[in-house]
C-alpha positions in Angstrom: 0.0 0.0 0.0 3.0 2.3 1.0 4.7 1.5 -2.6 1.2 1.8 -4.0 0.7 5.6 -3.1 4.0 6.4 -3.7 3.6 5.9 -7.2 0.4 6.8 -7.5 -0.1 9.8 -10.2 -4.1 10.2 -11.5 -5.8 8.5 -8.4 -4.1 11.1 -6.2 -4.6 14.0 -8.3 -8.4 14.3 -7.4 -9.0 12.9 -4.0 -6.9 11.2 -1.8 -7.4 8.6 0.7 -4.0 8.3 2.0 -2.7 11.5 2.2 0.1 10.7 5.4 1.5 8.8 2.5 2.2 11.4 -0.5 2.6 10.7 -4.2 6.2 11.6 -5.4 5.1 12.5 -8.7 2.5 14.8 -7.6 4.6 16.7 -5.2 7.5 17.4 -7.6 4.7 18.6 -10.4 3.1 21.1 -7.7 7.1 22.5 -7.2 7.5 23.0 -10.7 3.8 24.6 -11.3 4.8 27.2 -8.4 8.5 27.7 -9.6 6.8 28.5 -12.5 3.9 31.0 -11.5 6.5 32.9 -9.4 9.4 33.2 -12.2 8.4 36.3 -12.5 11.0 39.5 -12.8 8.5 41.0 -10.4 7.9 38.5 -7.9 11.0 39.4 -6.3 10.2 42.8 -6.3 7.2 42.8 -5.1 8.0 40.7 -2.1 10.5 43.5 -1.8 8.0 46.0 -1.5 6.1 43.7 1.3 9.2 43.2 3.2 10.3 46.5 3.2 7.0 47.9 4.2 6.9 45.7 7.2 10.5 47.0 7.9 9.6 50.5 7.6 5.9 50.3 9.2 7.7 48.9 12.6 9.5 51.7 13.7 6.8 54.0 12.8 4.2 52.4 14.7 6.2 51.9 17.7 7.3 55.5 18.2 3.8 56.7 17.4 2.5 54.7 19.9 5.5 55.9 22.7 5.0 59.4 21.5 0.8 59.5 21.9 1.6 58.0 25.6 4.2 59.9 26.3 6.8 57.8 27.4 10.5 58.9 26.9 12.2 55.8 28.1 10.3 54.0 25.3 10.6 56.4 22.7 14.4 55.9 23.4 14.3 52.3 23.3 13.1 52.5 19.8 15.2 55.0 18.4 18.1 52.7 19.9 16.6 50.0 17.9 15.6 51.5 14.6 18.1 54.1 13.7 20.8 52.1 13.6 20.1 52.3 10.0 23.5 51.5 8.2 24.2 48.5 9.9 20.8 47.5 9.7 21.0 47.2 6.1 24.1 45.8 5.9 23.7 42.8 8.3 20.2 42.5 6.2 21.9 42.5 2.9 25.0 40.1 3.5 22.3 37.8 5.4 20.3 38.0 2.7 22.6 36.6 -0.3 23.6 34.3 2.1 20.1 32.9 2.5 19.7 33.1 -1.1 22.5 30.8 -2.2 21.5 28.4 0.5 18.3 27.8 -0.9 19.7 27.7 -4.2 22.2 25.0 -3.6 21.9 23.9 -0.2 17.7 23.7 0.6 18.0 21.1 3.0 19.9 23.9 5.1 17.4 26.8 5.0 14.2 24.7 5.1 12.5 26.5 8.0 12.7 29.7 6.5 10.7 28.4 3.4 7.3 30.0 2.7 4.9 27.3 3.3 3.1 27.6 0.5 6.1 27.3 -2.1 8.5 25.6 0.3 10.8 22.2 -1.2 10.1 19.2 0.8 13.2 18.5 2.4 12.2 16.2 5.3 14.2 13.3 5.9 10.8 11.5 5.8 10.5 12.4 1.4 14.2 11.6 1.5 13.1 7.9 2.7 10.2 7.9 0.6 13.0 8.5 -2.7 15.2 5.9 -1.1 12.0 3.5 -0.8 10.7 4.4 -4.1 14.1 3.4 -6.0 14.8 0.0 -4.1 11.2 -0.9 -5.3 11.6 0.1 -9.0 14.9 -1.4 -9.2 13.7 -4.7 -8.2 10.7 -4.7 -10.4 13.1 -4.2 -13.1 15.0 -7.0 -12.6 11.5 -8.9 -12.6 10.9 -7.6 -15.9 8.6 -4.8 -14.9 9.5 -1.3 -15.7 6.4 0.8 -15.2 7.6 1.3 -11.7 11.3 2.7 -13.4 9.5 4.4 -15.7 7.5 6.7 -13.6 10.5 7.3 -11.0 12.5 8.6 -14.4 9.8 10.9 -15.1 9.6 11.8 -10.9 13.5 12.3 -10.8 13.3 14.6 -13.9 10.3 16.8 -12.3 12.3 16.7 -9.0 15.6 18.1 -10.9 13.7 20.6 -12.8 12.0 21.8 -9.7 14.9 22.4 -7.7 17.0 23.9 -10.7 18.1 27.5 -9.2 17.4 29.0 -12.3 13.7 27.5 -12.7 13.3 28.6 -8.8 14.5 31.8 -8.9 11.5 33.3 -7.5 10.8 31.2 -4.1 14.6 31.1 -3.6 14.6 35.4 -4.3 11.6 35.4 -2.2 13.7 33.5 0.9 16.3 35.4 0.4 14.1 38.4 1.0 12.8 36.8 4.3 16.4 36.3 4.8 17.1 40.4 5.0 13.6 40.7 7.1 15.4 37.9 10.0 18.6 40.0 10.3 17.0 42.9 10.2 14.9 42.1 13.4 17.7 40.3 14.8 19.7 43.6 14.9 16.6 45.5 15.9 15.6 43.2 18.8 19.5 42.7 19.8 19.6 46.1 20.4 16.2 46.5 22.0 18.1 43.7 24.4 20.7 46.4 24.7 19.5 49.3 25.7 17.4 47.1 28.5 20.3 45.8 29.7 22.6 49.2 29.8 19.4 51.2 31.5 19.5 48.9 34.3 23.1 49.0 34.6 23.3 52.8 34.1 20.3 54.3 35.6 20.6 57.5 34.7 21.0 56.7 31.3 24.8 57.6 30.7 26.8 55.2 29.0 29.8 55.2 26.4 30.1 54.0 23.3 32.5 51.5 24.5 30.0 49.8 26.8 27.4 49.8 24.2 29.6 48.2 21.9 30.6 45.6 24.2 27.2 44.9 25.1 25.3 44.6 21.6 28.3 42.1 20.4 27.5 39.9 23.4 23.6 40.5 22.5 24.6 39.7 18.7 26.1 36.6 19.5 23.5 34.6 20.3 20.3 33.2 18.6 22.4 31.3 16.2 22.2 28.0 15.0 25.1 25.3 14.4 24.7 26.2 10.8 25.5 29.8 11.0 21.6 30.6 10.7 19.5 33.1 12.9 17.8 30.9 15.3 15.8 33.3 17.7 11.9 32.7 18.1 10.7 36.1 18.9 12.7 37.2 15.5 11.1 34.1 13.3 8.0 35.2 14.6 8.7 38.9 13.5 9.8 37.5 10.0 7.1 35.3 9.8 4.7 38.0 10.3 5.6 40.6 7.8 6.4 38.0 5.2 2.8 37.0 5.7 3.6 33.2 7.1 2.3 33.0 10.6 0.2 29.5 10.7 -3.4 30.5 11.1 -6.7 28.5 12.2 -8.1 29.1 9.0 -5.3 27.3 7.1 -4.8 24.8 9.8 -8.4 23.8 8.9 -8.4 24.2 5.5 -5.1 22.0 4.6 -7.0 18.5 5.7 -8.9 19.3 3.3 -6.5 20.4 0.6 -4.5 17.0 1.0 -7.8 15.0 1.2 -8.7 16.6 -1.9 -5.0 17.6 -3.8 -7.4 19.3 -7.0 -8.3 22.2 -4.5 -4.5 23.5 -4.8 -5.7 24.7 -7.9 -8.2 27.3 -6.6 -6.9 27.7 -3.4 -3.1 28.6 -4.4 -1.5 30.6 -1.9 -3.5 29.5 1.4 -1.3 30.7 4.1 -0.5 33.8 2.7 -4.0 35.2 1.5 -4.7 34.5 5.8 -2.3 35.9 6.9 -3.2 39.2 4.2 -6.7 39.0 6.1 -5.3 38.9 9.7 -3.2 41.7 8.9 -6.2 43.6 7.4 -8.3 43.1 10.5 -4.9 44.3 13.0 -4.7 47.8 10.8 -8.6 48.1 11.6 -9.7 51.8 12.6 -10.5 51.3 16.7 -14.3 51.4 16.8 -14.6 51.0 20.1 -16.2 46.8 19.8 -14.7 43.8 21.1 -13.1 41.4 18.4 -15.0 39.1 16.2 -13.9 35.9 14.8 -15.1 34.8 11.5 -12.1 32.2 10.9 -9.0 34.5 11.9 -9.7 37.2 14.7 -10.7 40.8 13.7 -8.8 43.3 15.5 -7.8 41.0 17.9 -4.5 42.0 19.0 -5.2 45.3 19.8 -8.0 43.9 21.9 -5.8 42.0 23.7 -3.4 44.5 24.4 -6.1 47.2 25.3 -9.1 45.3 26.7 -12.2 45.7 24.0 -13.1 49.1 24.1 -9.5 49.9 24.0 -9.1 51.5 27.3 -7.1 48.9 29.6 -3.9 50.8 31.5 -0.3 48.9 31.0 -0.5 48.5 34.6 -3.7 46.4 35.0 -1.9 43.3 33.5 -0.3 40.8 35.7 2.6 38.8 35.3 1.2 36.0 34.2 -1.3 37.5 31.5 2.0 39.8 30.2 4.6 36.5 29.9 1.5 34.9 27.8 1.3 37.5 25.5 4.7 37.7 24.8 4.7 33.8 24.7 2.3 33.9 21.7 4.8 35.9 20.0 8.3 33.9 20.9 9.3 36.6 23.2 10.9 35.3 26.3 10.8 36.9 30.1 14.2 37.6 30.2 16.0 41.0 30.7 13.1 43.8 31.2 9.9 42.4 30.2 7.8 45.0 31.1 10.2 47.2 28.5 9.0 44.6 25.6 5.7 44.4 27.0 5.1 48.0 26.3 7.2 48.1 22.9 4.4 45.3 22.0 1.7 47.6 23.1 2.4 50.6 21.1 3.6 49.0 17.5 -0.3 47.6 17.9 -1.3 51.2 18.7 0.3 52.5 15.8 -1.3 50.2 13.5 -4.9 51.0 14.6 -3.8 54.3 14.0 -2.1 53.8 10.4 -6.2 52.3 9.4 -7.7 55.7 11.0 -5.3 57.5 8.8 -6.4 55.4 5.8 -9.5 55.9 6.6 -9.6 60.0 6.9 -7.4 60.2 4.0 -9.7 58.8 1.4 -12.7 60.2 2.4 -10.9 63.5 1.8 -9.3 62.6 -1.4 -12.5 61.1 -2.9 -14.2 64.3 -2.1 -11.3 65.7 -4.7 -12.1 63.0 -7.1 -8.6 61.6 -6.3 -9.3 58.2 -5.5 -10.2 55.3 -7.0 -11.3 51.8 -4.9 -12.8 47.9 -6.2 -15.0 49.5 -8.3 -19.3 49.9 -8.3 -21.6 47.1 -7.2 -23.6 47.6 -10.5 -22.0 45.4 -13.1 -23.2 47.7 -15.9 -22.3 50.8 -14.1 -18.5 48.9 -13.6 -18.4 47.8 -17.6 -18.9 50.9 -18.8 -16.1 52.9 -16.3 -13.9 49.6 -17.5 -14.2 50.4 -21.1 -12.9 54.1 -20.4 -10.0 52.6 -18.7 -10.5 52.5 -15.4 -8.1 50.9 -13.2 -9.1 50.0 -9.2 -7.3 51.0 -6.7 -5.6 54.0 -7.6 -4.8 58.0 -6.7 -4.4 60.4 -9.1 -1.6 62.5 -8.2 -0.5 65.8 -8.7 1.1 65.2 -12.1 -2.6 64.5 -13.3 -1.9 61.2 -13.6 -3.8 57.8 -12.1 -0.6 55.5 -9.7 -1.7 52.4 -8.1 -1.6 52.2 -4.0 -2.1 48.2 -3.9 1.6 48.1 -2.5 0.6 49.6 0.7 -0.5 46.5 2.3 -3.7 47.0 4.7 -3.2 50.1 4.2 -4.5 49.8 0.8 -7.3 47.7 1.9 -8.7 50.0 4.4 -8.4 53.1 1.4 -10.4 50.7 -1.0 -12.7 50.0 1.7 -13.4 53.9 2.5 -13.7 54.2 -1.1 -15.8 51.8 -2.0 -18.3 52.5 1.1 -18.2 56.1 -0.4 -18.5 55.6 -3.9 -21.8 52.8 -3.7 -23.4 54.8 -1.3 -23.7 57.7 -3.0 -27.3 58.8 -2.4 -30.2 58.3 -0.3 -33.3 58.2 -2.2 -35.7 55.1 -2.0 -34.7 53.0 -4.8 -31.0 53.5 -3.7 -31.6 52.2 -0.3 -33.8 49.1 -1.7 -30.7 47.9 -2.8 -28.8 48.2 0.6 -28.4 44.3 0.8 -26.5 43.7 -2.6 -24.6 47.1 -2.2 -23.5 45.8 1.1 -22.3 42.6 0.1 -20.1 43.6 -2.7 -18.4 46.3 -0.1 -17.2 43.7 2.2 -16.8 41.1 -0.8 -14.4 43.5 -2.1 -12.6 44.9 0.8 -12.3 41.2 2.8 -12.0 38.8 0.3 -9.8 40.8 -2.3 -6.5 38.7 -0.9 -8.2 36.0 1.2 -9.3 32.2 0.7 -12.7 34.2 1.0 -11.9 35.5 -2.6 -11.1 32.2 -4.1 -14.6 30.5 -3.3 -16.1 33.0 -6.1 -14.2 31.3 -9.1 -14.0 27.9 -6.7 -18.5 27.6 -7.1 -18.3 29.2 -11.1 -16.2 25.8 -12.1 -18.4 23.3 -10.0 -21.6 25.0 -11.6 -20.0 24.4 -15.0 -19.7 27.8 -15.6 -17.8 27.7 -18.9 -16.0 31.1 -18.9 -14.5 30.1 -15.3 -14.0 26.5 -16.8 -11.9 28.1 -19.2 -10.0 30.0 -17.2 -9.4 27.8 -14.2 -7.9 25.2 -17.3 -5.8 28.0 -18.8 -4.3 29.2 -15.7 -3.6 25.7 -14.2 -2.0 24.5 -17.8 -0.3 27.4 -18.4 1.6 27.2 -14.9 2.2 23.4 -15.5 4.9 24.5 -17.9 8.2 26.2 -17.1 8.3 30.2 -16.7 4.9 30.6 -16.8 5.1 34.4 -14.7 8.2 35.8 -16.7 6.0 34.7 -20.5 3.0 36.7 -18.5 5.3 39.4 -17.6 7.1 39.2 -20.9 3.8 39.6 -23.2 2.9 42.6 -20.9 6.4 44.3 -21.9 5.9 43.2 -25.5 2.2 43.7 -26.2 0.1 45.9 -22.8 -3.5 46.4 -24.7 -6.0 45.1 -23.0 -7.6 41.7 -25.3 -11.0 40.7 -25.9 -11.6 37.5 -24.7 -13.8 34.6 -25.8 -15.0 31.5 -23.5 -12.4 29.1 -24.1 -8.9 27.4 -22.6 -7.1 29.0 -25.4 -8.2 32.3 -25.5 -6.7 32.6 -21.9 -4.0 30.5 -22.2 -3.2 32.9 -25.4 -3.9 35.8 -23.1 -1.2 34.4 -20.8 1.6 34.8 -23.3 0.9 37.6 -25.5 4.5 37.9 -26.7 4.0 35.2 -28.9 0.5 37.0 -30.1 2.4 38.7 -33.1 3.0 34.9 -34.7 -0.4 34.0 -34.4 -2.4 34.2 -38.0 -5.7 36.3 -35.9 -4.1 38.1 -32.7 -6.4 38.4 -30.4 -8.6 41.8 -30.8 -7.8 44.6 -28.7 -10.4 46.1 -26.2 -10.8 50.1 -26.9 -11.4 52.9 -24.7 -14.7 54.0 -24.9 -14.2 57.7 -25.2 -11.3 58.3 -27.8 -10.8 54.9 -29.2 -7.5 54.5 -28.1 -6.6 50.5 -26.7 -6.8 50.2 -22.8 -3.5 50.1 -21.1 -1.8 52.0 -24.3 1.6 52.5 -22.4 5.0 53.7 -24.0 7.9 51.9 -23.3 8.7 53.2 -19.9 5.4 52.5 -19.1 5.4 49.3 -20.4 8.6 48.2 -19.0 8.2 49.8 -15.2 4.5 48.4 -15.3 5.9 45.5 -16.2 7.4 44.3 -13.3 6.4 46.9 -10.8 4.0 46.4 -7.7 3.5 50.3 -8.5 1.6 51.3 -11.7 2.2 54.2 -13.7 0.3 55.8 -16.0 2.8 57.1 -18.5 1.1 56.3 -22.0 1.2 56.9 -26.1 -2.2 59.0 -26.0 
């Protein structure tokens, strides 16, 4: 039965029985479908942009919160930790290449700091299975049967390909990226240690250089691994969190049911992080003054717990106990001045709450200018027409005149889409208008909670099990198109090559074709290019810098021919 599922390819694919027992052949074809949908010049980047925002969001929300309180000895701790910018970046840097060629040559290494979602199995549990797996086909070789042989050929070639750096250049860029996000806490937190230490020791708060020195290198020291790797679990839980890999109780649910049924990897791609997008979304939420809610990850619940439910519980009401908990939950230890971390804790959650009220007040005043765009109007014929006059969601229009996408703000951008969008469907108050509360309602929150959650996938997930053909097609075209090699850098290529927006038809090909418009230019009948409503011109008509930023860029801009 082991040997069985092993090898099993087609009766695996769909639903499977066994999953404690995985099939080789499927795992090393999902690696290569997700080497493939993040090869990608731009996946990099973007990650990038993620990482860094996490990096620069931290420092501001911590010394907003110390600076509303009004707590020196805080606000000092954090300027020790954060403005240390120089070797910040270094130590982030060096660490991060580091990572990078690890993962590209040495994954067995690096494993834990793998993104679960794309991450190489590297368990000495697959590296039996292999072992298992090649005893077994050898001797049913020498019995004369080579179906076994032939299928572990075509797994070893799958394997090889999926762990070819070149072919993984974007989960291995993407580690390497967590990689800089580690050291970069490591040196924050190490200096965080620092300063606790040297204020007992000094009192007063005058030390030299010298001693500071001597101190961080002791700090620095630790938290490594035999390896040479960063092995500190308040820092891996800081990297996990802005690189958007925290396990949640959403995804511990939902991956039973993934491996029970291997064909839902196909909707459901990036399950882990699309949670962790959503608890992130609910953590920036404007304070409204309501205890948490829990509709599969917990809405505002940090700030909850770190400010009792209407957000008014003193630092001082917390005993020992409910503070070592807290910090438990987040791989911080009681060691050195807890109450100093306790309070650090408190006020980077503050300044998030207060990052979503900023959101929030600063798109209602720039859609009052006409400045701001969101997910668009619940009315589909409403939406279609503002589509065909090139409409793009989520975007600002900035003092050059021009429309620039704000997606790469994080839940930041999610709260300004949600302001919007509230704003822009409810725009009047007349009968029929409010008749139609219910459905305006429901695309708001569809829009705003589900844009990069599971929540979002179950849309297309019910079109394909109705038999809807245009999500048929689609679903097909994605998932064949990612099957073979470079699938994001032909996407990315055709959008440097050939940016119109295409008219599509109903079909597999029409989307695979849509996939790879590079090669559109070889075809006998391109596929025909959607117009702007208003002057004629095709949608998305960018020059070549356009073109080439937009490209790869998280960041839109709107530099085009007309």
């Amino acid at each position: 039965k082991y040997i069985q599922n092993n090898f099993g390819v087609f009766s695996k694919m769909i639903r499977d029985d066994t999953p404690e027992i995985p099939s080789l052949f499927n795992r090393a074809l999902s690696t290569n479908i997700f080497n493939s949908m993040l090869s990608a010049v731009g996946t990099p980047l973007k990650a990038m942009y993620g990482n860094f925002g996490g990096f620069i969001a931290e420092p501001v929300h911590a010394l907003y919160g110390a600076l509303r309180a009004g707590d020196l000895q805080q606000l000092r701790r954090s300027s020790h930790m954060y403005f240390g910018l120089t070797e910040t970046l270094q130590k982030g840097f060096q660490y991060a290449a580091r990572i990078y060629r690890k993962a590209s040559v040495e994954p067995e290494e690096v494993a834990k700091i793998f993104r679960a979602d794309v991450s190489l199995d590297v368990s000495q549990e697959a590296a039996q299975s292999k072992e298992l797996a090649k005893a077994f086909a050898k001797a049913a070789s020498g019995n004369g049967e080579h179906g076994p042989q032939t299928i572990l050929n075509i797994i070893n070639e799958l394997d090889d390909l999926g762990r070819n750096p070149w072919l993984r250049f974007g989960p291995n860029a993407m580690s390497g990226l967590d990689g800089f996000t580690q050291a970069t806490q490591k040196v924050a937190q190490d200096r965080g240690l620092t300063f606790d230490f040297l204020s007992e020791k000094f009192p007063n708060g005058k030390w030299s250089k010298a001693e500071w020195d001597e101190a961080y290198t002791n700090f620095a020291k630790k938290g490594w691994d035999a390896d040479g790797n960063i092995s500190q679990s308040a820092v891996d839980y800081s990297r996990r969190e802005i690189a958007l890999n925290l396990d949640t109780e959403l995804t511990k649910r939902l991956n039973p049911i993934i491996k029970r049924y291997p064909i839902l990897r196909s909707i459901f791609w990036f399950p882990n992080t699309q949670m962790n997008a959503l608890n992130m979304f609910g953590q920036y939420s404007p304070r409204i003054g309501t205890k948490e809610a829990s509709i599969g990850f917990n809405f505002a619940n940090d700030y909850s717990e770190l400010f009792g439910p209407y957000g008014t519980r003193a630092v001082d009401s917390f005993d020992v106990s409910e503070i070592q908990a807290i910090l438990a939950k987040r791989g911080i230890d009681m060691s050195g001045d807890f109450m100093a971390k306790f309070k650090h804790l408190r006020y980077k959650i503050q300044g998030r709450v207060a990052t979503g009220n900023l959101a929030v007040i600063g798109a209602g005043i720039l859609f009052t200018q006409d400045r701001i765009r969101g997910d668009g109007h619940w009315d589909r014929k409403v939406q279609k027409v503002r589509d065909s006059q090139g409409y793009v969601r989520r975007t600002f229009r900035g003092n050059d005149g021009k429309w620039h996408s704000y997606d790469f703000l994080g839940p930041m951008a999610d709260w300004l889409a949600m302001t919007v969008n509230v704003l822009d469907n409810f725009d009047s108050v007349n009968t029929n208008t409010l008749e139609k509360f219910n459905r305006k309602m429901s695309f708001i929150l569809a829009a705003g909670l589900t844009r990069k959650s599971l929540l979002g996938n179950m849309e297309p997930l019910f079109q394909v099990l109705s038999g809807n053909e245009a999500a048929v097609a689609r679903w097909a075209g994605s998932l064949m198109n990612a099957a073979t090699p470079l699938g994001g850098l032909r996407n990315e290529l055709g959008k440097l090559i050939n940016p119109h927006m295409k008219e599509l038809n109903s079909d597999m090909i029409s989307s695979i074709r849509n996939r790879n418009l590079a090669s559109e230019y070889l075809t006998g009948e391109p596929l025909p290019e959607k117009a702007d409503m208003l002057n004629g011109q095709p949608i998305n008509n960018w020059n070549i810098i356009g073109r080439s930023f937009n490209a790869v860029s998280p960041v839109a801009l709107d530099i085009r021919n007309d």
